[in-house]
C-alpha positions as CSV (number, residue, x, y, z in Angstrom):
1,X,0.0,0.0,0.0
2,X,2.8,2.4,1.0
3,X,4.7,1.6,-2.8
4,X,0.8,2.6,-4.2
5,X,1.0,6.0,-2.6
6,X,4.9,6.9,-3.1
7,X,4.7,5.5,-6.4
8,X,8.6,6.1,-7.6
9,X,9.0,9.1,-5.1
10,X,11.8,8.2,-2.6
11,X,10.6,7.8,0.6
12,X,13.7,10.5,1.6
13,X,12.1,13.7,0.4
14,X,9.1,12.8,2.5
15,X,10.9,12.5,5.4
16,X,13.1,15.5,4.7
17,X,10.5,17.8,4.3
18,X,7.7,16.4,7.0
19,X,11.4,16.7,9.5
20,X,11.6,19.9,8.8
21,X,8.3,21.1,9.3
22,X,8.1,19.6,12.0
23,X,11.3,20.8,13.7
24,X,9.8,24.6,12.3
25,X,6.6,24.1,14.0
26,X,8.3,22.6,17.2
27,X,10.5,25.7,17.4
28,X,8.5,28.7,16.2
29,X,5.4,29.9,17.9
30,X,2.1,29.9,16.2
31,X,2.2,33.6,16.3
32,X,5.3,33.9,14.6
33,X,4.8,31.2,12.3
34,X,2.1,33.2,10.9
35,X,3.5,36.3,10.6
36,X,6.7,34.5,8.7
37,X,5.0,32.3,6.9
38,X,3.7,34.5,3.9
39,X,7.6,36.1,3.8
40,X,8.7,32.4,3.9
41,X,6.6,31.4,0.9
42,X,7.5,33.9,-1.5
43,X,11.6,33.0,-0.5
44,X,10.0,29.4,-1.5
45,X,8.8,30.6,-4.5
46,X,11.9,32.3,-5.4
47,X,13.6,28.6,-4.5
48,X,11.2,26.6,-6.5
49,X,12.1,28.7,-9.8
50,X,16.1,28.9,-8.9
51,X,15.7,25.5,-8.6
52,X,13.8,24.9,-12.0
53,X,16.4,26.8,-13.7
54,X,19.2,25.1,-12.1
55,X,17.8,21.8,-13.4
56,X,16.5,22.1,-17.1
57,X,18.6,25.3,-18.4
58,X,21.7,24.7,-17.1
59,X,20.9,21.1,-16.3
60,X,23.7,21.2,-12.8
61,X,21.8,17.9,-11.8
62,X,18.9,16.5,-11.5
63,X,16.5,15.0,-8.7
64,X,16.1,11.5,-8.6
65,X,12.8,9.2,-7.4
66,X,10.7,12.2,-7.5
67,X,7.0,11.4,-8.8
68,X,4.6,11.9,-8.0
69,X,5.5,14.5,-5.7
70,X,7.0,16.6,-8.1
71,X,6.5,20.3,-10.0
72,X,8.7,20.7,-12.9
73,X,10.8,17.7,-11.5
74,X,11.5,19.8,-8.3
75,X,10.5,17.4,-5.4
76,X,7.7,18.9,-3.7
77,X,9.0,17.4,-0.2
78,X,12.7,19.4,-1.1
79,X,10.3,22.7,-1.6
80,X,8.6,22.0,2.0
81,X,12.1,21.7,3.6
82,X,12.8,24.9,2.1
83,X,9.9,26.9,3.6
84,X,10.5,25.3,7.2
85,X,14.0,26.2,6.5
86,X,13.3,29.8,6.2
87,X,11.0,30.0,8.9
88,X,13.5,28.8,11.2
89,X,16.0,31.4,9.6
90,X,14.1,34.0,10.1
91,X,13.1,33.0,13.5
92,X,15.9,33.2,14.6
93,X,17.5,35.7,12.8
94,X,19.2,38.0,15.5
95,X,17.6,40.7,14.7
96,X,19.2,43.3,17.6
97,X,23.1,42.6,16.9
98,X,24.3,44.8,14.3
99,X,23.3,44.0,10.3
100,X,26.8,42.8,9.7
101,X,25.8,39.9,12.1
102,X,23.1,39.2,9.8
103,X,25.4,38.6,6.6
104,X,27.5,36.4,9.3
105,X,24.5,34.5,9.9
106,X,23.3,34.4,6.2
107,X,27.1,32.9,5.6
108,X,27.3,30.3,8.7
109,X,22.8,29.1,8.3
110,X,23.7,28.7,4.2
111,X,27.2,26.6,4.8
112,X,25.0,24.3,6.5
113,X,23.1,23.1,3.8
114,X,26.7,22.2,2.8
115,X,26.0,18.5,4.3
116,X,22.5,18.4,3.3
117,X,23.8,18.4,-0.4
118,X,26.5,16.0,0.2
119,X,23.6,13.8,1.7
120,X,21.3,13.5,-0.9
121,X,24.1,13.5,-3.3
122,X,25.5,10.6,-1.7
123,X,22.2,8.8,-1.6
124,X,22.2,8.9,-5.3
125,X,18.8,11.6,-5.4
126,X,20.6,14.3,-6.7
127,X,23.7,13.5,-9.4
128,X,25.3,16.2,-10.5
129,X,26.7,16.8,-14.1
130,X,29.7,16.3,-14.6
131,X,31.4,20.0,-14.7
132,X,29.5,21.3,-11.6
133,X,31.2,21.0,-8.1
134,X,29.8,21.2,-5.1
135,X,31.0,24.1,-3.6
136,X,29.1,26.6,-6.8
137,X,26.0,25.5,-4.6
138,X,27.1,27.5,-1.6
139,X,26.6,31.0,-3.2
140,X,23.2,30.1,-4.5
141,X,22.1,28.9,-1.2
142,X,23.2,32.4,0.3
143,X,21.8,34.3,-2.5
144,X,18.1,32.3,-1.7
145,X,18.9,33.0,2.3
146,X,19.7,36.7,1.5
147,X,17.0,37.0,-0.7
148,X,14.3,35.7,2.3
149,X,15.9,38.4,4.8
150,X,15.5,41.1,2.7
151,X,11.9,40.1,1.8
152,X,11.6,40.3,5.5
153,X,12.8,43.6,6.2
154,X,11.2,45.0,3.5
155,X,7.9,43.5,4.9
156,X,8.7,45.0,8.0
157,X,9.3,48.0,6.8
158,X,5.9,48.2,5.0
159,X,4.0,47.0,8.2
160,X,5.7,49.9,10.4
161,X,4.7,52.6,7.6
């Protein structure tokens, strides 16, 4: 019954992403979570077409075991990781040290995918092609964080106005 419902989908991203909610909604209050939440789905979105991009234009890899759970062979699961991922960013994003702190935080939170990509790359869900390396996922990863914090502030901003 379980193969019916995964279908080809590896059971991995399901796990990944309900872990990750779950850690999200285990660490960030209900009140938070909702004011984060719309901030956290438009970084998502942002992720979701990075992620497109990265897999049929310049084709850097591919996701493996993915239907039916996928939207233009991006693994829904993988998207749902990314959104809990944000909210836990952004939650706990110290927001009354200096800005520079932020960019240090941006830095250390987006090195930590770092083993997150070795993982599933490992595990044979993600192959790479053969001229892309590792490492050239460590700016876009910063670039998606950065991107999320300054949706934020400038959300913020808005609501203070």
């Amino acid at each position: 019954m379980i193969d019916e419902i995964l279908g080809n989908s590896s059971p991995i991203y399901i796990l990944w992403g309900l872990g990750m909610l779950a850690l999200s909604l285990i660490l960030v209050s209900r009140e938070k979570y909702r004011v984060l939440l719309p901030v956290t789905l438009l970084g998502t979105t942002v992720t979701a077409f990075i992620l497109v991009i990265v897999i049929h234009l310049i084709q850097a890899w591919q996701y493996i075991e993915v239907e039916p759970f996928s939207v233009f062979d991006v693994p829904v699961f993988v998207l749902l990781a990314w959104l809990a991922s944000f909210v836990i960013f952004l939650w706990a994003l110290p927001e009354d040290l200096p800005v520079w702190t932020h960019y240090l935080y941006i830095a250390l939170f987006s090195l930590a995918g770092k083993p997150i990509d070795t993982i599933f790359n490992s595990l044979g869900l993600r192959p790479y092609a053969p001229w892309y390396q590792a490492w050239m996922w460590t700016p876009v990863v910063f670039l998606l964080f950065w991107t999320n914090y300054k949706i934020y502030l400038f959300r913020n901003k808005l609501q203070k106005q």
